[in-house]
C-alpha positions in Angstrom: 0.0 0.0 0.0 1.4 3.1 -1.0 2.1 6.4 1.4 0.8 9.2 -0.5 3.3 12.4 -0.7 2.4 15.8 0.9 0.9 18.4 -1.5 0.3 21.0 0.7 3.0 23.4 2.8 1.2 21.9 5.8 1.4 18.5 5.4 5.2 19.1 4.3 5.2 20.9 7.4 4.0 18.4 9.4 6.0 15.8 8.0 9.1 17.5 8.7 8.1 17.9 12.4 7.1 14.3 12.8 10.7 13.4 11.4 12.6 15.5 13.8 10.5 14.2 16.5 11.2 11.0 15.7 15.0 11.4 15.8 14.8 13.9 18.9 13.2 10.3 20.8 15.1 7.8 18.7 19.0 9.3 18.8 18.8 8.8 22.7 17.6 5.4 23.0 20.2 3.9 20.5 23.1 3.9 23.2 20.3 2.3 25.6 19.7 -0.6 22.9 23.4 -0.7 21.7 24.1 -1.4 25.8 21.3 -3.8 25.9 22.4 -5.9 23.2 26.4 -5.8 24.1 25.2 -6.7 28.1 22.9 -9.9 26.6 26.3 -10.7 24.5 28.6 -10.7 27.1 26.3 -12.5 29.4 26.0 -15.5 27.0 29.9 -15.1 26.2 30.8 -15.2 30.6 28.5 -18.3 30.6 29.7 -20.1 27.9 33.9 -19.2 28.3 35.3 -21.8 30.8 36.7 -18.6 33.3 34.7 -16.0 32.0 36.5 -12.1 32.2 38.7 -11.3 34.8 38.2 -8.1 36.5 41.3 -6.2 37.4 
């Protein structure tokens, strides 16, 4: 299904709003996921290693 265009200056307008709204919330979160994803990684990786990291 197809997402029409904007053909007025409003709904350009709007468009452009919802965009930088969307990165304004999205930007934020991706060192949040990035953490998420690298803390699941390393959990799996301690578990399976025979020693797992050593903290010094």
């Amino acid at each position: 299904m197809a997402v029409p265009k904007p053909t007025t200056a409003f709904e350009t307008a709007a468009v452009a709003i919802g965009a930088l709204l969307a990165l304004i919330i999205v930007v934020p979160l991706v060192p949040v996921v990035l953490d998420l994803v690298i803390g699941v990684f390393r959990g799996v990786f301690d578990a399976i290693v025979p020693g797992g990291r050593t903290y010094s």
